[in-house]
C-alpha positions as CSV (number, residue, x, y, z in Angstrom):
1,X,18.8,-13.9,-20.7
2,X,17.4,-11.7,-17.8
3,X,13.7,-11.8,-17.1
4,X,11.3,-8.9,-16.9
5,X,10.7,-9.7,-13.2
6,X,14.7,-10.4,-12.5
7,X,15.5,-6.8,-14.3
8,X,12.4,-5.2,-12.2
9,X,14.0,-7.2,-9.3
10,X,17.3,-5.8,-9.9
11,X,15.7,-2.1,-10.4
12,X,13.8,-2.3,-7.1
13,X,16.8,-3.4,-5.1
14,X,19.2,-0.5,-6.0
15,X,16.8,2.0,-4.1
16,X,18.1,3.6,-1.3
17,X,17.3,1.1,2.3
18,X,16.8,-1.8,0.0
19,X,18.9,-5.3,0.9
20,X,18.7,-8.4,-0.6
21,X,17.9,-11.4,1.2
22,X,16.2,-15.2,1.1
23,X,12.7,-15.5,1.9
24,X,11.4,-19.0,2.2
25,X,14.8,-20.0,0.4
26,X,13.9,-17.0,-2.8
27,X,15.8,-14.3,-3.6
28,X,14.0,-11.1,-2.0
29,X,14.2,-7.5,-1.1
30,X,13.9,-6.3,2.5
31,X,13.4,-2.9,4.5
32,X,15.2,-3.2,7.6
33,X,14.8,-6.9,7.9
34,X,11.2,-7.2,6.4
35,X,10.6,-8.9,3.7
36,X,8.8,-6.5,0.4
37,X,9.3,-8.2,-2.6
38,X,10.2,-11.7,-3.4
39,X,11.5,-13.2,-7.2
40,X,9.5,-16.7,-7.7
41,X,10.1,-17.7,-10.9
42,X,9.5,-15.2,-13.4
43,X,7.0,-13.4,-11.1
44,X,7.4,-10.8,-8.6
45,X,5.5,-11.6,-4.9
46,X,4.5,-8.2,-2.8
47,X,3.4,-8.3,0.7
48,X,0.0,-6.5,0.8
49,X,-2.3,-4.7,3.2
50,X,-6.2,-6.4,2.3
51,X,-7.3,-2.8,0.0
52,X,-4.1,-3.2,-2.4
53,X,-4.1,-7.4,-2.1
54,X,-7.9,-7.3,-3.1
55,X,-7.0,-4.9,-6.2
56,X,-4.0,-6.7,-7.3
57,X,-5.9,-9.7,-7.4
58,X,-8.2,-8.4,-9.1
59,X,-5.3,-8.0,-12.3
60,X,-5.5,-10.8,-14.8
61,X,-3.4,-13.9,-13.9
62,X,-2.8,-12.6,-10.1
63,X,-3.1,-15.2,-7.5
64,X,-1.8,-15.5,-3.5
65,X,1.5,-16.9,-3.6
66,X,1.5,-20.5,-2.7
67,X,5.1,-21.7,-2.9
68,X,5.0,-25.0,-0.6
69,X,1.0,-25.7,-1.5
70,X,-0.3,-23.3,1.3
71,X,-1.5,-19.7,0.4
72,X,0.3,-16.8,2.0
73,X,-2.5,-15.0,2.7
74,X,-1.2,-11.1,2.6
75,X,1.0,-12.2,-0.3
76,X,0.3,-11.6,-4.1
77,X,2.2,-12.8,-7.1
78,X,2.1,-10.7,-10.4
79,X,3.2,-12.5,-13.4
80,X,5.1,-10.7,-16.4
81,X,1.7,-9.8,-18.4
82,X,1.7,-7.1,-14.6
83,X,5.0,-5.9,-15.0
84,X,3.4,-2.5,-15.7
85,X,1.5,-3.0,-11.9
86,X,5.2,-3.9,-10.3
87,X,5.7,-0.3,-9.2
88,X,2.8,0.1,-7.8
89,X,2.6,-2.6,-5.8
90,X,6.2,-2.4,-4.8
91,X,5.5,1.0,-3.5
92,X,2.4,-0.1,-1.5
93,X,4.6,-3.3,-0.2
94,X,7.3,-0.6,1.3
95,X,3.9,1.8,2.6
96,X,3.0,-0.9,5.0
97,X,6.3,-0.6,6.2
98,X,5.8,2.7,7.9
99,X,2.5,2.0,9.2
């Protein structure tokens, strides 16, 4: 059975200049090489500028992503109960992009 986060995953990655690629050994999404959006277990991980990592932590059971017991500072993992957020977020994740 497909996850919320694998079926968002899936969703995201059929935009147009979306790839799919490993990121610290997890299935990700990339924009010309840089890494957006990561799968890590049933969550979805979104590289942040500080305004939009601040207000997604800020959304119940949000935390940095800490995959190999260090926090990735500009990284923020959004659990299922978020999936509503995952737009959002993935929007602001390709934003920082073009900046």
């Amino acid at each position: 059975m497909t996850s919320s986060a694998e079926a968002a995953f899936a969703r995201f990655a059929r935009q147009p200049g979306i790839e799919e690629s490993k990121f610290f050994g997890f299935r990700s999404l990339t924009v010309e090489g840089k890494t957006v959006v990561v799968l890590f277990d049933d969550k979805l991980v979104f590289k942040l500028e500080e305004v939009d990592r601040e207000a997604a932590l800020r959304l119940h059971e949000a935390a940095l992503w800490n995959p190999y017991g260090r926090a990735k500072k500009n990284w923020v993992q959004l659990p299922p109960t978020q999936e509503q957020a995952w737009p959002k977020f993935f929007s602001k994740a390709r934003e920082l992009l073009d900046r």
